[in-house]
TORBADREN-452834 format. One record per residue (C-alpha): residue number from 0; residue in three letters; x, y, z. Coordinates in Angstrom, 2 decimals, decimal comma, padded with zeros to 5 digits. Layout:
TORBADREN-452834
NUM|ALA|X|Y|Z .
...
This chain:
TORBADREN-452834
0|UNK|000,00|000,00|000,00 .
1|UNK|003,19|002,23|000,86 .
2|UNK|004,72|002,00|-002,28 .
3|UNK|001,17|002,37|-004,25 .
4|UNK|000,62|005,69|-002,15 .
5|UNK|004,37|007,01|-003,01 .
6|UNK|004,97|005,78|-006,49 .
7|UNK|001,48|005,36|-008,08 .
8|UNK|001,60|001,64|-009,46 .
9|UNK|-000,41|-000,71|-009,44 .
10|UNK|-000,69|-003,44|-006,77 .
11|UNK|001,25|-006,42|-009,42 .
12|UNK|004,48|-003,81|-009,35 .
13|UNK|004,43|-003,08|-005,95 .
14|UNK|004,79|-006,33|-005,46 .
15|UNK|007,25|-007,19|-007,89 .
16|UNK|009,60|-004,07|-006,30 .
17|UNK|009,65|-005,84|-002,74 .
18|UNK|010,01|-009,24|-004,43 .
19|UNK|013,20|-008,19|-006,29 .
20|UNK|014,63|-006,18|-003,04 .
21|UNK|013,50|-009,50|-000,81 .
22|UNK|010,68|-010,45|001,00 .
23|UNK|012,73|-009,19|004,95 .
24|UNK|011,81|-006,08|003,74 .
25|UNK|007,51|-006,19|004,34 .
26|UNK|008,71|-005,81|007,74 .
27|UNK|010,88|-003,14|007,45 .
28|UNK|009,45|-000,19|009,89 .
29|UNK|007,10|-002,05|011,56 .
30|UNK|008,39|-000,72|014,95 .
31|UNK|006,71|002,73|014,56 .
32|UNK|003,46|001,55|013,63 .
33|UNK|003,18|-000,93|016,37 .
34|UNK|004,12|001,96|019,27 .
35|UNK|001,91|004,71|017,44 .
36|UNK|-001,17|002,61|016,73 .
37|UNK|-000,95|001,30|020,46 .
38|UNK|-000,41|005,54|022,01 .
39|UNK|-002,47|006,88|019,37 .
40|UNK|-005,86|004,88|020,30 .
41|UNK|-005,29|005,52|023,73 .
42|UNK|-005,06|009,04|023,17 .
43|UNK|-008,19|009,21|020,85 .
44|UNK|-010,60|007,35|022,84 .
45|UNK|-008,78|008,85|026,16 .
46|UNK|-008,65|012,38|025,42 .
47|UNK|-012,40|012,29|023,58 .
48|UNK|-014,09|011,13|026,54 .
49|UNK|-011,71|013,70|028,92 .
50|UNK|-012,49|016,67|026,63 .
51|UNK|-016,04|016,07|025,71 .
52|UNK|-016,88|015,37|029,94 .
53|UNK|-014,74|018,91|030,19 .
54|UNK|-016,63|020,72|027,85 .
55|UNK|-020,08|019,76|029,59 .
56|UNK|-018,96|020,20|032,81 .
57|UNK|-017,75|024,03|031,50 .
58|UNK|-020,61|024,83|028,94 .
59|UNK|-023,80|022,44|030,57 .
60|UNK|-026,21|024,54|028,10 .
61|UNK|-024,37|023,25|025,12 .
62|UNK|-025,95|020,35|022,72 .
63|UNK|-024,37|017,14|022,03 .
64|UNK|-023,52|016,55|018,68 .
65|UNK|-021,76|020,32|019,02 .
66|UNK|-019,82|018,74|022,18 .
67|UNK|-019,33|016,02|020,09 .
68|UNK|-017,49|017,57|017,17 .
69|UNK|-015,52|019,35|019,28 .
70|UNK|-014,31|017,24|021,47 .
71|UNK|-013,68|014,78|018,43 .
72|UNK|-011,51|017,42|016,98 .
73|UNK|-009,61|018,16|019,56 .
74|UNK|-008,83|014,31|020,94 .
75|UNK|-007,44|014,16|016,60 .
76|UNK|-005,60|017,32|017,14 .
77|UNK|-003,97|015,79|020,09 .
78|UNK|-002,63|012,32|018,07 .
79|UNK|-000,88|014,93|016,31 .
80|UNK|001,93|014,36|018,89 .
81|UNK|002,81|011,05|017,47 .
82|UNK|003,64|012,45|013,74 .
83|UNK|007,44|011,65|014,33 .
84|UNK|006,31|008,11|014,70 .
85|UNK|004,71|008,24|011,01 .
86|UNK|007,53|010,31|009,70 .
87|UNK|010,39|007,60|010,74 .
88|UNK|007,80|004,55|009,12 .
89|UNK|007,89|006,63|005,93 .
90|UNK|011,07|006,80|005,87 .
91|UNK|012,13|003,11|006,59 .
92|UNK|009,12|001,95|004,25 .
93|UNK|010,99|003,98|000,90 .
94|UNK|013,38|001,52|-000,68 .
95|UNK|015,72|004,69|-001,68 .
96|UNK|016,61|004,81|002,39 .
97|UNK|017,14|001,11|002,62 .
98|UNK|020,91|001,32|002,74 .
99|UNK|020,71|004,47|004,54 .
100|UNK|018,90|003,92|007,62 .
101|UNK|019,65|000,61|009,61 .
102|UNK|016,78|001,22|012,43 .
103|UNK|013,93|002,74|014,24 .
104|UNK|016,49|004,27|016,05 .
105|UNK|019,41|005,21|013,60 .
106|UNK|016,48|007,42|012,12 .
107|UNK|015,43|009,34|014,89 .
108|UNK|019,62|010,35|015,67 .
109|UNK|019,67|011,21|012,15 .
110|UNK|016,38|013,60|012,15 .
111|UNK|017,70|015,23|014,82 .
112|UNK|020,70|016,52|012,94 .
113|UNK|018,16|018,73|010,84 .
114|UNK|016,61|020,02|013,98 .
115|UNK|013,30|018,94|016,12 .
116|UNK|011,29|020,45|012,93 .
117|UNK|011,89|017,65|010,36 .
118|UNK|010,39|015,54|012,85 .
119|UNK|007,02|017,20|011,90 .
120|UNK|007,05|017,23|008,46 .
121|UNK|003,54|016,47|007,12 .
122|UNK|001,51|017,07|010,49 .
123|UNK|-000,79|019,64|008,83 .
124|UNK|-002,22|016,49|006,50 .
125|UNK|-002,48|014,89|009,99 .
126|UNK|-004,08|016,98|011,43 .
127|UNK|-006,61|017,29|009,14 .
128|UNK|-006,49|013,66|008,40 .
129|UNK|-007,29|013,20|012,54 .
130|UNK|-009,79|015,74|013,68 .
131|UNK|-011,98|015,20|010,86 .
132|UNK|-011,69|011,62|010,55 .
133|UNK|-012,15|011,31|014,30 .
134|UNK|-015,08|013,47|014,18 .
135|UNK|-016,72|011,33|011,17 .
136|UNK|-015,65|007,74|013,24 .
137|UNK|-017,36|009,19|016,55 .
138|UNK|-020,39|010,92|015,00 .
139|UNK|-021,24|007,84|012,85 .
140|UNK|-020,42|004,63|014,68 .
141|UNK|-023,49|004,56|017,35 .
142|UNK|-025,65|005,81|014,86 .
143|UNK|-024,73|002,60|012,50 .
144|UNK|-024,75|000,59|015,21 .
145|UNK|-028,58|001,41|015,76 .
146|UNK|-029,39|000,33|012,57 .
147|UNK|-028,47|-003,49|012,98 .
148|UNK|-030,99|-005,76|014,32 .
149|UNK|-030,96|-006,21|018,22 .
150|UNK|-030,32|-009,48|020,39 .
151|UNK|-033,37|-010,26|022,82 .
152|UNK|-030,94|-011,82|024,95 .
153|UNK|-028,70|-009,32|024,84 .
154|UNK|-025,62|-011,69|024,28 .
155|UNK|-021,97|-010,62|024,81 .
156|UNK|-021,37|-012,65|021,37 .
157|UNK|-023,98|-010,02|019,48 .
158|UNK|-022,70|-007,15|021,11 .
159|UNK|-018,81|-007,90|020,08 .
160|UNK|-020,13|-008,60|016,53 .
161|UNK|-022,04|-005,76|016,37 .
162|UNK|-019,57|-003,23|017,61 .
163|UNK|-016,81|-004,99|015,33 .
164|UNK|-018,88|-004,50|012,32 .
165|UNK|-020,09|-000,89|013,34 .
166|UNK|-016,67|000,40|013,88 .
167|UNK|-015,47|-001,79|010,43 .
168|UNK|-017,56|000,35|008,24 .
169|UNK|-017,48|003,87|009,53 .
170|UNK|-013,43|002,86|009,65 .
171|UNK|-013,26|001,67|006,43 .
172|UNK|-015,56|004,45|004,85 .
173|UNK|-013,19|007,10|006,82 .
174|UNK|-010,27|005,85|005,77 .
175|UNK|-010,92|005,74|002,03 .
176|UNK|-012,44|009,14|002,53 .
177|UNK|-008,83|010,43|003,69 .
178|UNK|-007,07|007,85|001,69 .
179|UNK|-005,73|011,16|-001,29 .
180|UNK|-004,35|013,01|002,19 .
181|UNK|-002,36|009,90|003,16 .
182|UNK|-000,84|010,13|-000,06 .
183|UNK|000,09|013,62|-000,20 .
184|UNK|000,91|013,13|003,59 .
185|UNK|003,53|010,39|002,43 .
186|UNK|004,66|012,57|-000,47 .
187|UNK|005,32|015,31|002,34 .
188|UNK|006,96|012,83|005,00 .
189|UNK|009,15|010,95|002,55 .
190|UNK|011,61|014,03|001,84 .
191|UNK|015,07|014,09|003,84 .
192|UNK|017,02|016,99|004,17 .
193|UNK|015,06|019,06|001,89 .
194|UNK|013,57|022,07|001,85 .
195|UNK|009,75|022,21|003,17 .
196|UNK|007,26|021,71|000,51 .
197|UNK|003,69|023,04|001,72 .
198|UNK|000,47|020,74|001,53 .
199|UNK|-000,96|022,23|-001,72 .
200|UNK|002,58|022,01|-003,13 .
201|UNK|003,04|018,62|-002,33 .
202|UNK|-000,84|017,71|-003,75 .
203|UNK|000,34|019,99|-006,76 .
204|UNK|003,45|017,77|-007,00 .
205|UNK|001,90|014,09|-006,64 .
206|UNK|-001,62|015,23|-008,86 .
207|UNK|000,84|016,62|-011,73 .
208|UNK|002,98|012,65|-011,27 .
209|UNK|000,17|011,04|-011,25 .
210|UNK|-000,59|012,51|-014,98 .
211|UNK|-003,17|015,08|-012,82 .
212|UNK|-005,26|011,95|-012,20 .
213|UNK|-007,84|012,13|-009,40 .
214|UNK|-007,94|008,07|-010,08 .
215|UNK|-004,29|007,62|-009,91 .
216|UNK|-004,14|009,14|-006,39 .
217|UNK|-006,00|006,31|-005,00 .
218|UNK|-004,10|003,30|-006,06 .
219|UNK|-003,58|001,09|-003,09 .
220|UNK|-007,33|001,53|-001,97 .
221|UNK|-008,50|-001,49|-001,73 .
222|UNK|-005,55|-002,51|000,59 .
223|UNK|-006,15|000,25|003,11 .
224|UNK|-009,96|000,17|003,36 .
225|UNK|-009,69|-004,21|003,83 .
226|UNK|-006,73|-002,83|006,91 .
227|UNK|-009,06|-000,39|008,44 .
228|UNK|-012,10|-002,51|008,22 .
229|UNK|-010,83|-005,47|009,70 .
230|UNK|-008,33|-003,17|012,47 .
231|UNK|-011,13|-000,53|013,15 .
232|UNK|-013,72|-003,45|014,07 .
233|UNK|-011,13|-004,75|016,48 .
234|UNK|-010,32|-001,64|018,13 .
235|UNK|-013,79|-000,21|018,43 .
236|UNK|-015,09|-003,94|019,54 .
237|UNK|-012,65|-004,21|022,11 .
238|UNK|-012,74|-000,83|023,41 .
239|UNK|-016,98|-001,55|024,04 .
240|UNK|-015,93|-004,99|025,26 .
241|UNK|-013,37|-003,41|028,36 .
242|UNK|-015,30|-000,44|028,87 .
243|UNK|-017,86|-002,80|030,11 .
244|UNK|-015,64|-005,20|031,88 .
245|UNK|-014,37|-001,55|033,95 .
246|UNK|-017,45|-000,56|034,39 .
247|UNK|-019,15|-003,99|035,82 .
248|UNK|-016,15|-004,52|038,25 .
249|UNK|-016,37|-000,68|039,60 .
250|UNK|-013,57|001,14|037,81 .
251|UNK|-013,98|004,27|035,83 .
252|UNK|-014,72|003,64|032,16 .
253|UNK|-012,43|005,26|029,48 .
């Protein structure tokens, strides 16, 4: 999906690049992803439920859904924090830095040389990519979930499944909504020791490669939305499924 996002081919040459470079490399970066993914959850499901209790207990007279998209905006604002963690998985993912870079860490010393900045290159496509995505996820998820039939028995099996397939699609349709902005994000984040490139100069850049077609921009689709549908039914399933094991044995619910 990496290499569909940065180079534009199809999914048959993306393959055949990693095939010719060898197969060790899939796994190449995979230590970014698996500390972000873990922090950045926390902090959206964390910091939603902290701001949006804040903002009632500060404004009582305000509506939900306005709570809502605020405090959904804000919780995506703050996973902004974790952009260097996305910025070193670029990096390590692009086969031009496979010689270059040995490591997770070998990347962040390097970074550092070009100051604290370059560790933030593409956060305003994250940004944007967050708040509004986490405003669309929260907004949309119950309301899909009251569409699907209910359990008489209420069963802990119907519940999971429903809350895995709720969270699927609204994850799914969210992330192929934002799919173009990953790509532009990744044409932003891939750049070492360059000058800054702005986010309409980097969509400028990757619309006019991708012979300035809208298509083009979303090769690698169909891998991300299958990713997100089956990772955002796990996450949202088992974040229902332990807030109500906290909440049955006494603890605050997060």
């Amino acid at each position: 999906m990496f290499r569909q996002m940065l180079h534009g081919v199809d999914s048959q040459h993306a393959f055949n690049q990693i095939k010719r470079e060898g197969m060790h490399f899939l796994y190449r970066g995979v230590l970014p992803p698996l500390l972000q993914k873990t922090a950045s959850v926390s902090l959206m499901f964390g910091t939603f439920k902290t701001y949006s209790e804040s903002i009632n207990g500060s404004f009582p007279a305000v509506s939900p859904f306005p709570v809502l998209c605020i405090a959904a905006t804000l919780a995506g604002a703050t996973e902004a924090v974790l952009t260097p963690f996305e910025r070193v998985q670029t990096l390590l993912q692009d086969r031009h830095f496979n010689t270059k870079f040995r490591n997770t860490y070998h990347v962040f010393s390097e970074l550092r040389q070009h100051g604290y900045k370059e560790y933030y290159r593409g956060m305003t496509p994250i940004l944007i990519r967050n708040s509004i995505g986490n405003l669309l996820f929260f907004s949309l998820k119950d309301e899909l979930r009251k569409l699907f039939p209910k359990s008489s028995k209420n069963s802990l099996l119907h519940n999971l499944v429903i809350d895995f397939l709720s969270g699927a699609f609204v994850g799914a349709l969210t992330s192929t909504i934002f799919y173009p902005v990953n790509v532009v994000k990744t044409k932003m984040q891939v750049c070492y020791g360059t000058p800054y490139i702005s986010l309409i100069e980097a969509f400028r850049q990757t619309y006019i490669e991708r012979d300035r077609s809208i298509r083009k921009l979303y090769f690698g689709v169909h891998v991300n939305y299958t990713r997100a549908f089956i990772s955002w039914g796990i996450i949202n399933a088992s974040h229902q499924f332990l807030k109500k094991i906290f909440f049955d044995s006494g603890a605050p619910s997060s």
